[in-house]
N, C-alpha and C positions, 0 to 999 in steps of 0.2 A: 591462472589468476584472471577472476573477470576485469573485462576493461569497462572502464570508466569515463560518462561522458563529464566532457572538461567544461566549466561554467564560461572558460571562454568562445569556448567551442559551439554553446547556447547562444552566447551573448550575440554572435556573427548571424544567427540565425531570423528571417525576418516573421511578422508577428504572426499569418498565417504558417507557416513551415511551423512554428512553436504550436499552433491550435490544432496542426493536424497530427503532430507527435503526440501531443498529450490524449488525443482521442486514441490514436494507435496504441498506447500504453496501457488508457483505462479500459480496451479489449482486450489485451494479452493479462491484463491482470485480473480477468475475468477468468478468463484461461486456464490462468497457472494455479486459483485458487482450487478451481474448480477440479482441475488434477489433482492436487494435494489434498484436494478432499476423498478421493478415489484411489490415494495411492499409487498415482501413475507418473510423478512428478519426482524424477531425478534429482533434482538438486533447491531444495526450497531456498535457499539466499534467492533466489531467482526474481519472487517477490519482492524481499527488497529491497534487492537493487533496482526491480522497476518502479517501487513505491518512492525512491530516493530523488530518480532520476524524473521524477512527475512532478517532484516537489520542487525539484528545481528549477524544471521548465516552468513550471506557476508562480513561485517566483518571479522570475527576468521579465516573464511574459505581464506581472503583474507592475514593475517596474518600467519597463514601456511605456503600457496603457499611463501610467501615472505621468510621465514624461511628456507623453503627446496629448495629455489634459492642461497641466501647468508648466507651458515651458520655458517661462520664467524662471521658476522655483529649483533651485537647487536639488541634483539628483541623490544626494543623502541628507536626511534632516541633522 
């Protein structure tokens, strides 16, 4: 069973660590696609779960940024 990264787990992570996972993501999904396109790629969920786990870090990573622009405003509308 693949493991899964925990949004709290994201959430502890500070804004650079989140900018440099997401760059390290959108290379392996470069990767994986790129095997799968060749037939050389064992287990296609692979994509995505890293197309999941990007959205999630864009997300949080986007919630942040929003945080540290208004931080007055309330962190859910």
């Amino acid at each position: 069973m693949p493991t899964r990264v925990k949004t709290s787990s994201i959430r502890e992570m500070g804004v650079e660590e989140m900018r440099t996972r997401v760059a390290e993501l959108r290379e392996e999904m470069f990767n994986l696609r790129f095997r799968n396109t060749m037939k050389q790629l064992d287990n296609p969920l692979k994509i995505r779960e890293s197309r999941r786990e990007m959205a999630r870090l864009l997300t949080v990573l986007k919630e942040k940024e929003r945080q540290a622009t208004s931080p007055g405003a309330p962190s859910k509308p």
